[in-house]
C-alpha positions in Angstrom: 0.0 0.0 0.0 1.2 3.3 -1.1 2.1 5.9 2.0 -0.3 8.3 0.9 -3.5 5.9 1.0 -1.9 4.5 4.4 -1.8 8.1 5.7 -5.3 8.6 4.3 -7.1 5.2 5.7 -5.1 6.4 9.2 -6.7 9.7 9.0 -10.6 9.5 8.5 -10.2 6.4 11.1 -10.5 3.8 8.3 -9.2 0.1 8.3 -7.5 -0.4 5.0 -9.2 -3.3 2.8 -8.1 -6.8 2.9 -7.5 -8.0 -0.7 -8.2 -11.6 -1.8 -5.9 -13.6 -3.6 -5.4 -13.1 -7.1 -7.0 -15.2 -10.3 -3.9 -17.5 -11.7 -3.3 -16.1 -15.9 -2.8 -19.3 -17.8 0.3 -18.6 -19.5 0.7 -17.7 -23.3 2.5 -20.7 -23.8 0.0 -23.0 -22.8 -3.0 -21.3 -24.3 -0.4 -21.5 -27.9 0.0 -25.4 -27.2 -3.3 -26.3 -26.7 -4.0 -24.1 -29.9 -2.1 -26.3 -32.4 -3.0 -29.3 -30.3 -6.3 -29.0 -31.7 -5.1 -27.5 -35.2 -3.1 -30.9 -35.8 -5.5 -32.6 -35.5 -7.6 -30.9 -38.2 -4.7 -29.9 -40.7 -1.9 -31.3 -41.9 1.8 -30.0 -41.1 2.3 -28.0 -43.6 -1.1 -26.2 -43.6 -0.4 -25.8 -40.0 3.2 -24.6 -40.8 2.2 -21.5 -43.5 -0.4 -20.8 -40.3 1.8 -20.2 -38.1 
């Protein structure tokens, strides 16, 4: 927490908020690998390779 908030929740008497835990991003990576899982399957290589 910046100072500035900190000095402004200590001020008006205010407890500072409690933040959950964050949602985990699937990585690029994976969402590119299951991509050309599934576009193997419906192509052939070389299709798949001027795709990409």
């Amino acid at each position: 927490m910046d100072r500035k908030n900190a000095r402004k929740y200590v001020e008006r008497g205010l407890e500072a908020p409690k933040y959950g835990q964050r949602k985990q991003n699937t990585m690029f990576g994976d969402r590119l690998a299951t991509y050309l899982r599934e576009r193997v399957k419906a192509w052939t290589a070389r299709r798949l390779f001027r795709e990409i």
